[in-house]
C-alpha positions as CSV (number, residue, x, y, z in Angstrom):
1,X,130.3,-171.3,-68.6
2,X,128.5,-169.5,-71.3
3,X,124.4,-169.2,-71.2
4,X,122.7,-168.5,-74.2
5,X,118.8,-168.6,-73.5
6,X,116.3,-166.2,-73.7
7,X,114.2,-166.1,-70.9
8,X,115.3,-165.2,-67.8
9,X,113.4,-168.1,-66.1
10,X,115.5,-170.5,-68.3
11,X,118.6,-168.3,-67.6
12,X,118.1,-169.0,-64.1
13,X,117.3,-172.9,-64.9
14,X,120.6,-173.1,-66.5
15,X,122.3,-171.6,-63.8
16,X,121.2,-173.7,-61.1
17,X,122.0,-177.0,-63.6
18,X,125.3,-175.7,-63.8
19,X,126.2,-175.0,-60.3
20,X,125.2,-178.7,-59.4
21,X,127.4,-179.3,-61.7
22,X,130.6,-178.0,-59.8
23,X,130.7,-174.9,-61.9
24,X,130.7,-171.3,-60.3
25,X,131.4,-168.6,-63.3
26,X,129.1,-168.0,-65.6
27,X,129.5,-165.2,-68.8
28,X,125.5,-164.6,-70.6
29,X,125.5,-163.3,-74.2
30,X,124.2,-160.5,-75.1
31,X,120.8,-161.1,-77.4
32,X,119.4,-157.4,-76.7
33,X,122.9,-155.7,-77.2
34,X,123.1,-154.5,-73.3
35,X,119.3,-153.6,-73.0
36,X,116.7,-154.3,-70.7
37,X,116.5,-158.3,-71.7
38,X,120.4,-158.6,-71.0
39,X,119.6,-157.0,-67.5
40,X,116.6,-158.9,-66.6
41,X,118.4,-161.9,-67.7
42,X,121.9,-161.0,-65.6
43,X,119.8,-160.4,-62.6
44,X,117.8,-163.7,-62.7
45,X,121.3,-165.3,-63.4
46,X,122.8,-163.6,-60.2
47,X,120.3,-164.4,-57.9
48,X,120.5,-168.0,-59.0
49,X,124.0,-168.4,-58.6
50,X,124.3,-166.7,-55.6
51,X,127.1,-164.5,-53.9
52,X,130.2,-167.1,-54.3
53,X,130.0,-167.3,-58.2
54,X,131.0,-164.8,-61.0
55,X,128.3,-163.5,-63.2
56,X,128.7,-161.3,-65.9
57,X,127.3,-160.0,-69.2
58,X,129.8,-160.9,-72.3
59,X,131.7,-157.7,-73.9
60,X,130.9,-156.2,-77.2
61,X,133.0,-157.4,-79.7
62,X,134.5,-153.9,-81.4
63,X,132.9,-155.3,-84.7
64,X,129.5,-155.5,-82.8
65,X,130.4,-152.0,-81.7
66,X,131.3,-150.8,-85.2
67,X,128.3,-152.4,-86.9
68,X,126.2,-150.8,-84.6
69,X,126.7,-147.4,-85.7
């Protein structure tokens, strides 16, 4: 599932609504292209999903990439 929000409280609320909900991957956008946010953010999404779910950080899209420079 993808998670969107901002804070990494509500990161972690989504989680935890979503693993009631049977599910058990879970992909976070990026909103501070890799930075600190997107860490904080991963991390509060990791611990909330615990060690039998898939957490990750969404790749940058090569146009992201490209803009970027």
């Amino acid at each position: 599932m993808r998670i969107a929000a901002g804070r990494p409280a509500d990161v972690a609320r989504e989680v935890e609504r979503l693993l009631r909900a049977g599910h058990r991957s879970f992909v976070l956008t990026r909103i501070d292209r890799g930075g600190m946010l997107d860490l904080e953010r991963l991390g509060a999404a990791r611990y909330a999903a615990g060690l039998q779910s898939s957490v990750e950080l969404e790749e940058e899209t090569p146009a992201a990439v490209a803009a970027s420079r």
